[in-house]
C-alpha positions in Angstrom: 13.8 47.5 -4.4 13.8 49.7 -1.2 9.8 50.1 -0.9 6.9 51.0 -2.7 6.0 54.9 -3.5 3.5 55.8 -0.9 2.2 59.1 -1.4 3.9 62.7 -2.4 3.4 65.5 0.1 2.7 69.2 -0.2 3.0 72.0 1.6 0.0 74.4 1.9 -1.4 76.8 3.7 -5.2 75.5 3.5 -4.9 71.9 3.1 -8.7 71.5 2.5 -9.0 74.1 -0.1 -5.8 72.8 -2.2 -6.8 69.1 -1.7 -10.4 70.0 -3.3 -8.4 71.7 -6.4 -6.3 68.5 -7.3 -9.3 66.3 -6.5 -11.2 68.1 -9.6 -7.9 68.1 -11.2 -6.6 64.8 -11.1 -9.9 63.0 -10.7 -9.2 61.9 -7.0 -11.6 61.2 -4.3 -10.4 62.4 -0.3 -9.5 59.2 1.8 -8.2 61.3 5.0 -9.1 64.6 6.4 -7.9 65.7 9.7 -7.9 69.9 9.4 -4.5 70.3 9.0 -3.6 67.0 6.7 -5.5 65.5 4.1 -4.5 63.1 1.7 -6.7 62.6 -2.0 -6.3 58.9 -4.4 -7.7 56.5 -6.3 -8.7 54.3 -3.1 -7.5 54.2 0.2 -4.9 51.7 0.3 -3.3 53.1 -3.2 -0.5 55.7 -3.2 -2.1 59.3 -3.0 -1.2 62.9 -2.3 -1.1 64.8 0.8 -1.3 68.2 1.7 0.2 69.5 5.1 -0.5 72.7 6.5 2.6 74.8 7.1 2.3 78.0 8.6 4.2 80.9 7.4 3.7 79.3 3.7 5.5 81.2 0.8 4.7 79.9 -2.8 6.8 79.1 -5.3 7.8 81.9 -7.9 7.6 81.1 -11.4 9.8 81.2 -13.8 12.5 82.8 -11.3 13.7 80.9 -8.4 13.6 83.3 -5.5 11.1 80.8 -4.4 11.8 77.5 -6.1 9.2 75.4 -7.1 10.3 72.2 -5.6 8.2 70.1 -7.6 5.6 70.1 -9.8 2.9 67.7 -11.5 2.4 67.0 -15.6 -1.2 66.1 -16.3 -2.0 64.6 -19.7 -5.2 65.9 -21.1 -6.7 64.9 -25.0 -6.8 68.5 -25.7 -4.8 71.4 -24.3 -7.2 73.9 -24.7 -10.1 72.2 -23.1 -8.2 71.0 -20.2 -6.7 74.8 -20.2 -10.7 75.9 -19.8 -10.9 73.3 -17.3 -8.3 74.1 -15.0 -8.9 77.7 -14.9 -12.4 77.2 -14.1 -11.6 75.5 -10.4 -9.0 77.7 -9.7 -5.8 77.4 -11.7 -3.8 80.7 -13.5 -1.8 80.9 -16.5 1.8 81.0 -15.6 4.8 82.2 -18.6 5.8 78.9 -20.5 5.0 76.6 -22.6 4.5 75.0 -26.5 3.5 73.2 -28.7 2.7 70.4 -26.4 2.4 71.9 -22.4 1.2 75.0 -21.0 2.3 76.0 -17.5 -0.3 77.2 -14.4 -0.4 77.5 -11.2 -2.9 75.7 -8.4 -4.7 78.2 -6.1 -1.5 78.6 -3.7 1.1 78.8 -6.3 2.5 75.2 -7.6 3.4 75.4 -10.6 2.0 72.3 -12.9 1.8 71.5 -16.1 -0.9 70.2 -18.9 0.5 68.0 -21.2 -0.2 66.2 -24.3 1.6 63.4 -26.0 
């Protein structure tokens, strides 16, 4: 082993405002804020996500990749169309995509994600 996985960072244009959306997504509490970084976990000292505000920011496209989506998150939920409700309610929109078993969205700035169920 190199090193341990310390965080996954994401490009933005309002740091705060997307940081808020994957808190109430992922269940995540802020540990940093400093305007134009902020970073939500489980605890401070755990790996955690970032977002970085980058001016000029130009989402993803979905499903086409004039703008590729770089990388996106799975999030198991018990039941696909509650969590569906859920995320749509903070913010999130139905993107093309899907089955039997995920449904694809996007977060407030345009990361595509997925809900999953196993």
């Amino acid at each position: 082993m190199i090193g341990k996985w310390h965080g996954l960072i994401i490009d933005c244009p309002d740091p705060s405002s997307l940081a808020s959306f994957y808190e109430e997504l992922l269940g995540m509490v802020r540990v940093q804020d400093d305007g134009d970084w902020v970073v939500i976990g489980d605890a401070p000292d755990r790996p955690g996500v970032a977002f970085q505000q980058v001016e000029g920011f130009r989402p993803p496209t979905w499903p086409t990749q004039e703008a590729p989506q770089q990388m996106h998150f799975d999030v198991r939920v018990a039941d696909l169309d509650a969590g569906e409700a859920a995320a749509l309610k903070i913010g999130a929109k139905r993107l093309d995509g899907g089955g039997e078993t995920y449904r694809v969205f996007a977060d407030p700035v345009g990361h595509p994600f997925c809900l999953v169920t196993m």
